[in-house]
C-alpha angles and dihedrals in degrees: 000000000000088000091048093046097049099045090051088048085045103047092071099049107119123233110220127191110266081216132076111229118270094256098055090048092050085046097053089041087060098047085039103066098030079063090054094045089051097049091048090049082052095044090053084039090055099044086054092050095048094043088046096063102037090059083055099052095039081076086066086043086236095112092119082080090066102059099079088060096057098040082058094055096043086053079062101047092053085046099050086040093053103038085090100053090032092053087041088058102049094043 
């Protein structure tokens, strides 16, 4: 009864392709890698700004107050530089 029952359950499951198809993949690739051009072109943005003002602070001799602010944006920087290998290696 358990054998009939089970091969009757099993013979609609249906069997999908493990892989997207091709056009999707082309199309995430693209948005993929503008996003990462985008978030290097911030992470250089943000490493100017922070070293701009704190040139102009170290004048006043109060750029320490600026290095949180860099080491913020060099934690992004080592974020945005290690999601590809870090996605790669959970999937």
């Amino acid at each position: 009864m358990y054998l009939l029952l089970s091969s009757f359950l099993a013979a609609d499951v249906p069997n999908p392709q493990p892989d997207a198809p091709s056009e999707i993949i082309a199309k995430t690739d693209t948005v993929l890698g503008l996003l990462a051009w985008l978030g290097t072109a911030a992470a250089v943005l943000g490493i100017v700004t922070v070293a701009i003002k704190m040139a102009g602070s170290l004048q006043k001799g109060d750029a320490e107050d600026h290095i949180g602010s860099m080491l913020t944006v060099l934690v992004g920087c080592v974020l945005l530089s290690t999601a590809g290998p870090l996605v790669n290696f959970v999937l």
